[in-house]
Rosetta silent file (secondary structure, phi, psi, omega in degrees, C-alpha in Angstrom):
SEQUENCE: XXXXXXXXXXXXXXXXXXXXXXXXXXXXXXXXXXXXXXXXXXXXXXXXXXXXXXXXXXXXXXXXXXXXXXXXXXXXXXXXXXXXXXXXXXXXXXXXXXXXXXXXXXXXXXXXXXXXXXXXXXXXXXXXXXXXXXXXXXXXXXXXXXXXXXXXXXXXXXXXXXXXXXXXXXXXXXXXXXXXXXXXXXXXXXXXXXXXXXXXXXXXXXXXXXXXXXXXXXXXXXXXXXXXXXXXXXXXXXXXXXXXXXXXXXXXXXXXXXXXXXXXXXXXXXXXXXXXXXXXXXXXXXXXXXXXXXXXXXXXXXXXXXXXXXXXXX
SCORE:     score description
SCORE:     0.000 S_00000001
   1 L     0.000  -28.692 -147.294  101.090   80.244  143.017 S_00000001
   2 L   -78.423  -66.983  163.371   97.421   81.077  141.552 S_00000001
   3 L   -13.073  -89.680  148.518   97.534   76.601  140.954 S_00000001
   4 L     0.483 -120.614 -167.219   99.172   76.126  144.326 S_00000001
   5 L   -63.872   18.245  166.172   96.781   77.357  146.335 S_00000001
   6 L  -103.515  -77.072  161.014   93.457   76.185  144.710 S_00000001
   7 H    72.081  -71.638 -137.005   95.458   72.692  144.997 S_00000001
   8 H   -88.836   -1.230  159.816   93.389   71.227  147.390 S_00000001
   9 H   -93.342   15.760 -112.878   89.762   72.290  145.059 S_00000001
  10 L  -166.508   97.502  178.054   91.383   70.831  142.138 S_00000001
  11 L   -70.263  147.685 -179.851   89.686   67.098  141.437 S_00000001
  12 L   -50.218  121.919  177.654   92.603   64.331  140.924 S_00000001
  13 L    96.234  -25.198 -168.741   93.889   64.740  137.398 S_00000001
  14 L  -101.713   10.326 -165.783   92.750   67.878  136.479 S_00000001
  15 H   -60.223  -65.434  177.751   95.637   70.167  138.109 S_00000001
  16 H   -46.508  -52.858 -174.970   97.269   70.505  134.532 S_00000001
  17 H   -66.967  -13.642 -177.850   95.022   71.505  132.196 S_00000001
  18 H   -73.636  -68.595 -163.665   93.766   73.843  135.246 S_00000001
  19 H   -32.962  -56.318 -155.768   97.654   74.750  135.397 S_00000001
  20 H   -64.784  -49.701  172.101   97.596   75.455  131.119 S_00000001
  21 H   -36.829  -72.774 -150.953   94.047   77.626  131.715 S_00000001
  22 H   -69.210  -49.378 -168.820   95.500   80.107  134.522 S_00000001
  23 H   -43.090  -43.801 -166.009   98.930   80.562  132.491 S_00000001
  24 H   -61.953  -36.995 -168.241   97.074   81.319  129.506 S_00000001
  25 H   -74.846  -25.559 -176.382   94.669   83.588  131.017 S_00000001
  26 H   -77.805  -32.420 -161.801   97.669   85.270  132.632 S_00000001
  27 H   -91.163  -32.217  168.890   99.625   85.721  129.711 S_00000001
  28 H   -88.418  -31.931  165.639   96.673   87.231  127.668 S_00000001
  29 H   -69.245  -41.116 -170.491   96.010   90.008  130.404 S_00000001
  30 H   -69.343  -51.965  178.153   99.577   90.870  130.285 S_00000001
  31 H   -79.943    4.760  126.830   99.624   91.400  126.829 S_00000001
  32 H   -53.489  -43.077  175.088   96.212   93.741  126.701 S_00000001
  33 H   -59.416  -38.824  170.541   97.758   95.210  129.271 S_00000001
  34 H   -27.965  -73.264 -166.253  101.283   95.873  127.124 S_00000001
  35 H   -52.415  -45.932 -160.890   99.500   96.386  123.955 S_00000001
  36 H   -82.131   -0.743 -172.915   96.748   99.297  125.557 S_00000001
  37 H   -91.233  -47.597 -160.937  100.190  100.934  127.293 S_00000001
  38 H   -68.131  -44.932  175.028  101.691  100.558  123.860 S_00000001
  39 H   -69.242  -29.925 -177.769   98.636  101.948  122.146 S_00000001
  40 H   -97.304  -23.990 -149.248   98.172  104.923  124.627 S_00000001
  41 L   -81.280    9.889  164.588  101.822  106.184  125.452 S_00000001
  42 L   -85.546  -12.218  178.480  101.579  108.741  122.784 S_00000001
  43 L   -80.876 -103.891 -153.790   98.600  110.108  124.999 S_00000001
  44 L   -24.558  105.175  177.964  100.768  110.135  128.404 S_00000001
  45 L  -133.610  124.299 -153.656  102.204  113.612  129.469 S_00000001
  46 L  -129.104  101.491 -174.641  103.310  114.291  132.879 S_00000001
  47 L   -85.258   -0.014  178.831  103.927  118.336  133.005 S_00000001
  48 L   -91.883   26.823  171.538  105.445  118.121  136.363 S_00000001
  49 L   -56.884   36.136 -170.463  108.360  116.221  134.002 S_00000001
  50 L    -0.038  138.049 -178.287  111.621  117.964  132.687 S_00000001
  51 L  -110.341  148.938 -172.649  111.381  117.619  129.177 S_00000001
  52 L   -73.329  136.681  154.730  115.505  116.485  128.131 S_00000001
  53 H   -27.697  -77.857 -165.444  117.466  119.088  126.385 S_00000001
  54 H   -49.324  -37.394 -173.950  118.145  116.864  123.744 S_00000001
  55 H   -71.253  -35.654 -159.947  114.574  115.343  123.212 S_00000001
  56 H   -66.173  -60.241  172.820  113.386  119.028  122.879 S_00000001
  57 H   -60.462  -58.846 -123.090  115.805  119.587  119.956 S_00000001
  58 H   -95.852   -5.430  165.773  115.483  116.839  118.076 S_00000001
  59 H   -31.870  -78.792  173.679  111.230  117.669  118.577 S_00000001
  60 H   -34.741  -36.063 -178.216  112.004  121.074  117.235 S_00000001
  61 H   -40.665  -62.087 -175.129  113.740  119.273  114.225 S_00000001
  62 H   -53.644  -43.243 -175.726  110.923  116.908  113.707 S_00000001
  63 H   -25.890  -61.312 -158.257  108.465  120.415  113.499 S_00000001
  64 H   -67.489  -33.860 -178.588  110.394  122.325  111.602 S_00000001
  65 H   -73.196  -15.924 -172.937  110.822  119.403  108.899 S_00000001
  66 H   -94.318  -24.667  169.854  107.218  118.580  108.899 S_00000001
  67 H   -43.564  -73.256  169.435  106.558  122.400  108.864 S_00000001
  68 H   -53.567  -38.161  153.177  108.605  122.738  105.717 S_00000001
  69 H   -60.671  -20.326  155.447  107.267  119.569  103.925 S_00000001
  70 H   -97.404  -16.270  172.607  103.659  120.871  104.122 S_00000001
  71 H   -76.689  -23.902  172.656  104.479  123.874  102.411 S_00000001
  72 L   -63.200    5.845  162.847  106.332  121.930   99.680 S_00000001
  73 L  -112.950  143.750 -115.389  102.984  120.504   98.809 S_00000001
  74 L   -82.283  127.534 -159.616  100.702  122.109   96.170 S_00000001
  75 L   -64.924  -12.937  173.087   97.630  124.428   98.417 S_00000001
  76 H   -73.473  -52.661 -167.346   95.116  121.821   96.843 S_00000001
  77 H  -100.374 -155.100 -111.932   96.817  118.825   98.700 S_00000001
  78 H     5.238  -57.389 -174.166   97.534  121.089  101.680 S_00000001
  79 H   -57.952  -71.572 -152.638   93.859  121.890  101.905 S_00000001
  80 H   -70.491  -40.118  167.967   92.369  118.568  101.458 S_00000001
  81 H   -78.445  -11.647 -166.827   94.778  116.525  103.948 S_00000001
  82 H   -83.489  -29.972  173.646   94.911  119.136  107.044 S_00000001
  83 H   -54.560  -37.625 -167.938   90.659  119.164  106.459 S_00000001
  84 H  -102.942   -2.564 -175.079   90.631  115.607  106.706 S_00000001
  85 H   -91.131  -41.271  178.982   93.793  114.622  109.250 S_00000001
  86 H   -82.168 -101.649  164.908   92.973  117.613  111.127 S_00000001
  87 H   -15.309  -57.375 -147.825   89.222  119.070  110.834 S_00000001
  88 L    86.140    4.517  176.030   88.263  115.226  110.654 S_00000001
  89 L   -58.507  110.451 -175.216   86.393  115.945  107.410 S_00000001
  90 L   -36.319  158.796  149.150   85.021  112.219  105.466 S_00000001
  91 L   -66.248  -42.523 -159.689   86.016  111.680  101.848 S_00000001
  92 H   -63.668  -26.413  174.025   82.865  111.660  101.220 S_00000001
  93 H   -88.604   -3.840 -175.275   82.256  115.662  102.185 S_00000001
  94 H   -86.413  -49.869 -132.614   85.605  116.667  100.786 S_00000001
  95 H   -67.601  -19.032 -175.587   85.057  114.976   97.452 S_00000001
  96 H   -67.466  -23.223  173.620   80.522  116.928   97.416 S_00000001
  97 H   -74.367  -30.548 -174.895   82.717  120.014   98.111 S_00000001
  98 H   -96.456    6.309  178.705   85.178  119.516   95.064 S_00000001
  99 L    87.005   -0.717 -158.805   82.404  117.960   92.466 S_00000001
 100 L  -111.681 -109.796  169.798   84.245  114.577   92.569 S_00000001
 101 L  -159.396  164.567 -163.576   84.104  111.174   94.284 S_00000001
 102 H   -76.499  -11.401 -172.991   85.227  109.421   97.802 S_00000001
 103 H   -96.450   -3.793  158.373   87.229  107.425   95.982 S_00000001
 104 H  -102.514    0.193  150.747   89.408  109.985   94.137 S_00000001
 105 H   -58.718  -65.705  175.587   89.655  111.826   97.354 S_00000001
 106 L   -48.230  -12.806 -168.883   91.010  108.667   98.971 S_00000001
 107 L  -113.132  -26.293  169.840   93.294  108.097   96.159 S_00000001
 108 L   -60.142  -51.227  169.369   94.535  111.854   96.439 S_00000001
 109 L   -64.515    1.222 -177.901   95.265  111.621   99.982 S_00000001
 110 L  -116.571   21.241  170.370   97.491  108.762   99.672 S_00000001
 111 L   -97.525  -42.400 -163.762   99.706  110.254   96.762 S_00000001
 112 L   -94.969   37.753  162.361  100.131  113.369   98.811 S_00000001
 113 L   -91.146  -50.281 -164.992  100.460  111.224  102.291 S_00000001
 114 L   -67.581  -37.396  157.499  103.393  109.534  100.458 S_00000001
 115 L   -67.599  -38.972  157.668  104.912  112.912   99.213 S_00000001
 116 L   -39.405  -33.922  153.089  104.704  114.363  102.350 S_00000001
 117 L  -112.215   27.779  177.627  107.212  111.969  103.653 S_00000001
 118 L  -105.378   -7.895  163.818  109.296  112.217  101.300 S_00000001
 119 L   -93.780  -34.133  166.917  109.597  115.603  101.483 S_00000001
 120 H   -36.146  -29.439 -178.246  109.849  115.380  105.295 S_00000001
 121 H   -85.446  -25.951 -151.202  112.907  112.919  105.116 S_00000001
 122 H   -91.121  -38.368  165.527  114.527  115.260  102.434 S_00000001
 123 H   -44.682  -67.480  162.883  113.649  118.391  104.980 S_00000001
 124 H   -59.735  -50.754  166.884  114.864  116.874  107.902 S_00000001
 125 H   -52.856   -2.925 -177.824  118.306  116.165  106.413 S_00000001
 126 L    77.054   28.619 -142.699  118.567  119.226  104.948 S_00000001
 127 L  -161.019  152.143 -173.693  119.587  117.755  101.417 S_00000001
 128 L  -119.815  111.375  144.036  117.638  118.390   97.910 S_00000001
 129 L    22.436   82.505 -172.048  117.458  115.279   95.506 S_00000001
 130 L   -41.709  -52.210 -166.359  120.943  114.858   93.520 S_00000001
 131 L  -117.850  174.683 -165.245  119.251  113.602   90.433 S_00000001
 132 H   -80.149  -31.425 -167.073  115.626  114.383   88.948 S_00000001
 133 H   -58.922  -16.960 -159.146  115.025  110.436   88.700 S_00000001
 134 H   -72.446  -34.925  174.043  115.418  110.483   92.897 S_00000001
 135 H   -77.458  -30.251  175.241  111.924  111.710   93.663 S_00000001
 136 H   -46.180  -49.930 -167.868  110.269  109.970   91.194 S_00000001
 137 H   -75.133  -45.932 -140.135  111.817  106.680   92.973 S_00000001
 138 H   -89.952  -31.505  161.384  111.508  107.602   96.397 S_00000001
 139 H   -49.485  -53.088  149.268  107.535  108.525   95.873 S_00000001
 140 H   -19.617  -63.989 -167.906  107.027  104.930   94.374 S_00000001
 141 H   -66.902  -49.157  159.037  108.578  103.837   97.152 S_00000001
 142 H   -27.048  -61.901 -170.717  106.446  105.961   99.607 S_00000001
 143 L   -84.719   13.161 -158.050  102.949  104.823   98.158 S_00000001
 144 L    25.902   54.885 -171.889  104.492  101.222   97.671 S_00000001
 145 L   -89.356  109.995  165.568  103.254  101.385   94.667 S_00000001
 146 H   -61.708  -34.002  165.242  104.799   98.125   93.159 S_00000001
 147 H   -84.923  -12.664  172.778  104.203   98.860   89.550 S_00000001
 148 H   -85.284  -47.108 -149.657  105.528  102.416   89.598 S_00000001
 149 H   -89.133  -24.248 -164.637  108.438  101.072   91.221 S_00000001
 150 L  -104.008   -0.311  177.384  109.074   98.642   88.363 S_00000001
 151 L   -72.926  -42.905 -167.614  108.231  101.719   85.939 S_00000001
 152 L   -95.816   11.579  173.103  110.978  104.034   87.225 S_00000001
 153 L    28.373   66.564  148.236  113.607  100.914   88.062 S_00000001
 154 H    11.975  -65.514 -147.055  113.436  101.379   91.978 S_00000001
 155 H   -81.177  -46.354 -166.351  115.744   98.876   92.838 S_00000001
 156 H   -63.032  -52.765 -168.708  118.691   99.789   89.894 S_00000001
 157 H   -69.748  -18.621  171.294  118.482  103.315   91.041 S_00000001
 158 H   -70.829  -49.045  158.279  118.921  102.479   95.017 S_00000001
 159 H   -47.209  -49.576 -176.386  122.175  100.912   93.860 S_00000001
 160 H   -73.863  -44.465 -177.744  123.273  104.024   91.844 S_00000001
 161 L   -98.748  120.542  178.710  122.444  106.676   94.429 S_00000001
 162 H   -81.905  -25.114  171.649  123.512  106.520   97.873 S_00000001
 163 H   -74.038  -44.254  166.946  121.126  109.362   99.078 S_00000001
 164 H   -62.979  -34.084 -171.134  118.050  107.578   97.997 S_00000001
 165 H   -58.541  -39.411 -167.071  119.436  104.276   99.384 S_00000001
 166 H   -84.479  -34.994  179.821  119.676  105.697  103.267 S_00000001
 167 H   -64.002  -33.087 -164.701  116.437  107.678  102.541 S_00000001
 168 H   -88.275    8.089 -152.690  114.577  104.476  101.536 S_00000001
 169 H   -92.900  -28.670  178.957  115.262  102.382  104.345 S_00000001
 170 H   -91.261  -10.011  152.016  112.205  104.247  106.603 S_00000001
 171 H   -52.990  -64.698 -134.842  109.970  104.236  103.487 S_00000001
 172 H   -81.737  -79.871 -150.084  110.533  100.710  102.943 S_00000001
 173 L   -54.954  -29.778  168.562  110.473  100.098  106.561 S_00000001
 174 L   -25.620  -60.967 -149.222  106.471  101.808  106.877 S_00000001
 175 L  -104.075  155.481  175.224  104.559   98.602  106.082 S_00000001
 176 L   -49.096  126.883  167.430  103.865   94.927  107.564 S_00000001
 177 L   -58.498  107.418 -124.049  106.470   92.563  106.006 S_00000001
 178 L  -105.116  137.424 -149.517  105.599   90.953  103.085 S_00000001
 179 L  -116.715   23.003 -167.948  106.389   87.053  102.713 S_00000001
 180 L  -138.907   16.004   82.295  105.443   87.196   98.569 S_00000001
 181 E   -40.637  120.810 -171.971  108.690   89.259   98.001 S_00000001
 182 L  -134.045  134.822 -175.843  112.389   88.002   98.862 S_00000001
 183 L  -135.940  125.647  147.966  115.505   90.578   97.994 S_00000001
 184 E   -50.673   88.342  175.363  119.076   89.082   98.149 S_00000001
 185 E  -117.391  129.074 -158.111  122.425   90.579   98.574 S_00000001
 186 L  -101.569  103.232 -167.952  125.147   89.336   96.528 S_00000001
 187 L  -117.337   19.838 -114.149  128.696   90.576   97.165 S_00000001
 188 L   164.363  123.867  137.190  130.053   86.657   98.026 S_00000001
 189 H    -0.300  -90.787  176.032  129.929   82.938   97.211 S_00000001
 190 H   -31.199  -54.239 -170.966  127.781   82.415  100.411 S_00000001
 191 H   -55.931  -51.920  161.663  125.344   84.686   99.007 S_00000001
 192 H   -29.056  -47.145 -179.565  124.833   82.451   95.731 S_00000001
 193 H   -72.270  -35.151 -178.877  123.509   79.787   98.128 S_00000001
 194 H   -52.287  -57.207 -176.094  121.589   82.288   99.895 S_00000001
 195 H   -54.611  -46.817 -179.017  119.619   83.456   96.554 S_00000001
 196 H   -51.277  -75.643 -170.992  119.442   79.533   95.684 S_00000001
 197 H   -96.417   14.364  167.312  117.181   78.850   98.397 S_00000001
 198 H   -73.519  -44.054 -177.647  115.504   82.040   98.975 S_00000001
 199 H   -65.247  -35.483 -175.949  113.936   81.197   95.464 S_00000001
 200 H   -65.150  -19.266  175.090  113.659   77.145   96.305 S_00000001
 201 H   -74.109  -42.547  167.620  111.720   78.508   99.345 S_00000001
 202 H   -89.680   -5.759  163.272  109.526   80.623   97.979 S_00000001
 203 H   -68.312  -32.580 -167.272  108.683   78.307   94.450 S_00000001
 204 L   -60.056  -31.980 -171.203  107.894   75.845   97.402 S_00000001
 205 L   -74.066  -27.095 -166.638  105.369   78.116   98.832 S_00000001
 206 L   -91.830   -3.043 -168.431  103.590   78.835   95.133 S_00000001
 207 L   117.148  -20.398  165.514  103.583   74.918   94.914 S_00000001
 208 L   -48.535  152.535  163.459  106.742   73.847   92.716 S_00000001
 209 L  -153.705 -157.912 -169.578  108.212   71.000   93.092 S_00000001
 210 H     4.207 -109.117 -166.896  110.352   68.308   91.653 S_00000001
 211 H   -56.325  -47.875 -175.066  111.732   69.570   87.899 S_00000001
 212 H   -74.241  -22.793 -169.927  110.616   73.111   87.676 S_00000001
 213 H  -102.927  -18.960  165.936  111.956   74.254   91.337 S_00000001
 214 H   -72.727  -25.684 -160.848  115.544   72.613   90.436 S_00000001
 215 H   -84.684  -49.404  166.239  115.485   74.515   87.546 S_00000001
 216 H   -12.299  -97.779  157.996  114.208   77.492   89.014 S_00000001
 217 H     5.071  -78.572 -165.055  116.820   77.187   91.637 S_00000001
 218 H   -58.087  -38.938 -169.638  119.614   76.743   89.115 S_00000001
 219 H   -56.390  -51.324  163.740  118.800   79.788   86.873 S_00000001
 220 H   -32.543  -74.101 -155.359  119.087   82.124   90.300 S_00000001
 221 H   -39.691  -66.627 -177.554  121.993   80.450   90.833 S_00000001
 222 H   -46.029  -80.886 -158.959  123.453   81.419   87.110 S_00000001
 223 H   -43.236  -50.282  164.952  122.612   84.826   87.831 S_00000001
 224 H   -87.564   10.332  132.744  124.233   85.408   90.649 S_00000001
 225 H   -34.624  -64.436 -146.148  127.128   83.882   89.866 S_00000001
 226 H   -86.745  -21.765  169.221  127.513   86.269   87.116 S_00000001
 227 H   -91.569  -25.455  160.453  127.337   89.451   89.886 S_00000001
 228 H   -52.407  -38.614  157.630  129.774   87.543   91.899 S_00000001
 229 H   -55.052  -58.217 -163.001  131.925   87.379   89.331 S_00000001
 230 H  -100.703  -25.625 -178.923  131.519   90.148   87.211 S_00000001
 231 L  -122.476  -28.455  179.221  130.442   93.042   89.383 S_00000001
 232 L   116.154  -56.232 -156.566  131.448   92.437   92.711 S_00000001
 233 L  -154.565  152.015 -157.442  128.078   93.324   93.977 S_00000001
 234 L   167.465 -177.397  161.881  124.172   93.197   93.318 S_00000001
 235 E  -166.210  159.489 -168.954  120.997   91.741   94.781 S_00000001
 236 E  -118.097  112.889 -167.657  118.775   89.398   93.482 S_00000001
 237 E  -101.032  157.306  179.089  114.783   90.284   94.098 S_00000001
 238 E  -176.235  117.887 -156.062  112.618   87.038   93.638 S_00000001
 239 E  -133.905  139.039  161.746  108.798   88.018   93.984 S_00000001
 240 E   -75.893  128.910  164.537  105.618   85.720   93.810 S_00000001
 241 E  -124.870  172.855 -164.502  102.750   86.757   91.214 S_00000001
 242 L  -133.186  -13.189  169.334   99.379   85.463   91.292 S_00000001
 243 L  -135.918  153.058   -8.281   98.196   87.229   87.805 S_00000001
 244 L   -91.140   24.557 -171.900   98.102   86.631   85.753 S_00000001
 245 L   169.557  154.894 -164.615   99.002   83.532   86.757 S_00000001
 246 L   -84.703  128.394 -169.896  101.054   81.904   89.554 S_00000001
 247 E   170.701 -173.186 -161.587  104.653   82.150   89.417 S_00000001
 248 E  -122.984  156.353  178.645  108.128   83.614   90.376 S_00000001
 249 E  -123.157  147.108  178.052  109.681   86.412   89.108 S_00000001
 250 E  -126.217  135.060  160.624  113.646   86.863   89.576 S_00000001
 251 E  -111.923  106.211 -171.479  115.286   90.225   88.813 S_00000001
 252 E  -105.206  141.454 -178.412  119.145   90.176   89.356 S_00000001
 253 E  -160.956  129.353 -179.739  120.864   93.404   89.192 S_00000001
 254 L  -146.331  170.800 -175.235  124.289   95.073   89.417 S_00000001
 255 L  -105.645   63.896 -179.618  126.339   98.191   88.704 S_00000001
 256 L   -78.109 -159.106  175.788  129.022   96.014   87.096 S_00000001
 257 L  -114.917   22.413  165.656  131.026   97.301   84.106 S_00000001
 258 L    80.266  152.784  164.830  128.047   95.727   81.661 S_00000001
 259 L   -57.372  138.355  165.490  127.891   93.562   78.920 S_00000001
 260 L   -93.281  -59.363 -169.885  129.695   94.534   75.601 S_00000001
 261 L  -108.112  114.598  168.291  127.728   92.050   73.189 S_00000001
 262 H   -72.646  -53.071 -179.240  124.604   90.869   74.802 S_00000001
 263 H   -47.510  -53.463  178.725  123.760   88.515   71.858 S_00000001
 264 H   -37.378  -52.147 -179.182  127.491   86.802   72.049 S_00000001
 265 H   -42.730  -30.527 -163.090  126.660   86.786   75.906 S_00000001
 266 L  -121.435    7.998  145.713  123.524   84.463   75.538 S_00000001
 267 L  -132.710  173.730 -132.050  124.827   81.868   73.208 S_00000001
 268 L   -77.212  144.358  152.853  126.066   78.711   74.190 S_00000001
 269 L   109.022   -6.655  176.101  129.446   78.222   74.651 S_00000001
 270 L   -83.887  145.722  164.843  130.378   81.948   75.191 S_00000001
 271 L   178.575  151.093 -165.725  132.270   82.940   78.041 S_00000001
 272 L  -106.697   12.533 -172.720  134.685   85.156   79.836 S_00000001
 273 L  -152.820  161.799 -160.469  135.883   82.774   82.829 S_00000001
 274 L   -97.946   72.905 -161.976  136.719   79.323   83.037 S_00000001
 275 L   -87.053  165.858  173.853  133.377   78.450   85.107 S_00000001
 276 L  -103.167   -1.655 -172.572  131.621   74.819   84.644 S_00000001
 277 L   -68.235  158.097  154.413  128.146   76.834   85.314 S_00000001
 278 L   -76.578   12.187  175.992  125.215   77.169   82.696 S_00000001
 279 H    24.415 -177.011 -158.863  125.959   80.928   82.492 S_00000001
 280 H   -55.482  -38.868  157.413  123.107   83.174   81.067 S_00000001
 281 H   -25.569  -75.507 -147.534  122.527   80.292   77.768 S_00000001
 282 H   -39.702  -47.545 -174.879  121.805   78.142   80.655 S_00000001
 283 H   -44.089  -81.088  167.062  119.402   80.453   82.528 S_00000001
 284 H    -8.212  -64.216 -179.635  117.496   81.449   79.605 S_00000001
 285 H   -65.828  -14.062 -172.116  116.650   77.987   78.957 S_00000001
 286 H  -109.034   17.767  178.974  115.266   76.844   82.043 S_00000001
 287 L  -131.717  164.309 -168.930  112.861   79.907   82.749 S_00000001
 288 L   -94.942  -32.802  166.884  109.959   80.730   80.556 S_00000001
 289 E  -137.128  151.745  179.247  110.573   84.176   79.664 S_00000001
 290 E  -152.716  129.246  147.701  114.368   86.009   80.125 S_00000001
 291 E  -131.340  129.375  146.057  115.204   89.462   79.518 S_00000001
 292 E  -124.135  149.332 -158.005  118.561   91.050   80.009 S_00000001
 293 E  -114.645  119.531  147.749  119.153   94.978   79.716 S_00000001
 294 E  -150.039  165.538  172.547  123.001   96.210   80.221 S_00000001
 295 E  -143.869  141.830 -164.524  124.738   99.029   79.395 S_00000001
 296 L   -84.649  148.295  174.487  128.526   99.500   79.730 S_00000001
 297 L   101.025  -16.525 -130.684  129.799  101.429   82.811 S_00000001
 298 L  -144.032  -24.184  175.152  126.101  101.246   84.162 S_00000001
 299 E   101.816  157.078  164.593  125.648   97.614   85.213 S_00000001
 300 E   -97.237  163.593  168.430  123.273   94.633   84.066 S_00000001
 301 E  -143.563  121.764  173.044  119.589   93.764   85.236 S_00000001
 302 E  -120.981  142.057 -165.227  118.373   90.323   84.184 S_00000001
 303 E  -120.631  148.478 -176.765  114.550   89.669   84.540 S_00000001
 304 E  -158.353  146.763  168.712  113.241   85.760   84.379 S_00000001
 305 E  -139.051  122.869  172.327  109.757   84.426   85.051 S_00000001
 306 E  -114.298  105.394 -134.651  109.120   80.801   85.686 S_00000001
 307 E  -107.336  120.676  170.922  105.285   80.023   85.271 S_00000001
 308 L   -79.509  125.042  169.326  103.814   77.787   87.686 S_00000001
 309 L  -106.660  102.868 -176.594  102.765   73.709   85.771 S_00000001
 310 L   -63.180   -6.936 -154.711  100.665   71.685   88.328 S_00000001
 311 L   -96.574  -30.492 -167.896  101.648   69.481   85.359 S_00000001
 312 L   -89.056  -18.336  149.794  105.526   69.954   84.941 S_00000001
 313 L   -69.741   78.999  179.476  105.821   70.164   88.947 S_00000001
 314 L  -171.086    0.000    0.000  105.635   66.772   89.823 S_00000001
């Protein structure tokens, strides 16, 4: 309409890009406008409002759970996050009041920001940790701390526990998604293919090509084969690193009923089905480092790293 009726000011030829200009400009106001509604509507209170039964309770819920999660944390991290979330006090004046520095203040608040909502999910449900390994994992998961998480075997225990599993999905769920991580889940055929080019996608991305991303490719493949097979069920993680050098890491893992002989398992020619695959021999050989850990009743976890070669890509 805006177009339209400028028409006849509008020199011969130039109506379109004049056309592309007002849409754009319209389309960029609407979304500051979204975004500052989106940004404020935690602000917005209308007291001549009803407030809903229901929203009221599940408020009170939220309270009471957040209530109970700061007293589960130690009067040192109580102190130091309500002064600075609350009060507004810097790192820098917490840490001249404790003797220390802003940057072990800053590193305090974010262990006990991450405990805090991990005791808040375990408050609001009403539910205590089955096993002692479950806070350890779910606090990893809280701070994302990616090397904690591969200390305390995250992912294996999120299989094994079903309380931690439902609990991790709004930890997990916290942060921007990350496109240097890919996690698989393999209960299915279909899924094999899935894993196959979740890895061929993301070797593509570090720069593989030609020999190293088929093999790459195939070794996933072998692995998850072997939870299709063997366990039923699993997931295949398949993460970019950049140190210390560039490459992929694949972790396959299931609660299967485990390996009896790992050594028998990994040489050639062993096997407990009549498959035409390179089984775990195969794997092994085409990745640069392989470990696999099982224990029977308990499931397997096989770890592979394939090392990016601008020379052996090509």
């Amino acid at each position: 309409m805006r177009v339209l009726a400028a028409e006849d000011r509008i020199e011969p030829g130039m109506i379109e890009p004049y056309a592309i200009a007002t849409v754009r400009n319209v389309m960029a106001t609407m979304w500051r406008r979204d975004d500052r509604e989106v940004r404020n509507r935690h602000r917005v209170f209308d007291p001549t409002q009803p407030d809903d039964v229901e929203n009221v309770l599940v408020a009170s819920e939220e309270q009471l759970a957040i209530n109970e999660a700061l007293r589960r944390l130690t009067d040192r991290e109580r102190q130091v996050l309500l002064a600075h979330e609350v009060s507004g006090a810097a790192t820098q004046m917490l840490a001249d009041e404790a003797g220390s520095t802003a940057g072990a203040v800053a590193a305090q608040l974010k262990r006990t920001r991450a405990r805090l909502r991990v005791e808040y999910l375990l408050a609001l449900d009403h539910i205590e940790p089955p096993t002692d390994r479950c806070r350890p994992v779910l606090l990893a998961l809280s701070s994302a701390d990616r090397r904690r998480q591969r200390e305390v075997d995250a992912a294996r225990h999120l299989l094994e526990c079903d309380v931690c599993a439902r609990l991790s999905e709004p930890l997990l769920d916290r942060g921007p998604v990350r496109d240097d991580v890919l996690h698989v889940t393999i209960g299915a055929d279909p899924d094999i293919v899935s894993a196959r080019r979740a890895a061929r996608d993301l070797a593509a991305q570090a720069g593989f090509t030609g020999t190293d991303l088929t093999m790459l490719a195939t070794a996933v493949s072998e692995v998850a084969r072997n939870i299709v097979r063997f366990a039923d069920n699993g997931d295949v993680t398949i993460e970019l690193l950049e140190r210390p050098r560039r490459g992929i890491r694949v972790v396959a893992r299931d609660m299967g009923p485990g390996i009896a002989d790992v050594e028998a398992a990994l040489q050639d020619g062993y096997s407990t089905y009549s498959g035409l695959g390179l089984g775990l021999p195969g794997a092994r050989r085409l990745m640069d480092e392989f470990n696999l850990v099982s224990e029977a009743g308990h499931g397997t976890t096989v770890s592979m790293t394939k090392w990016f070669d601008p020379k052996g890509s090509a």
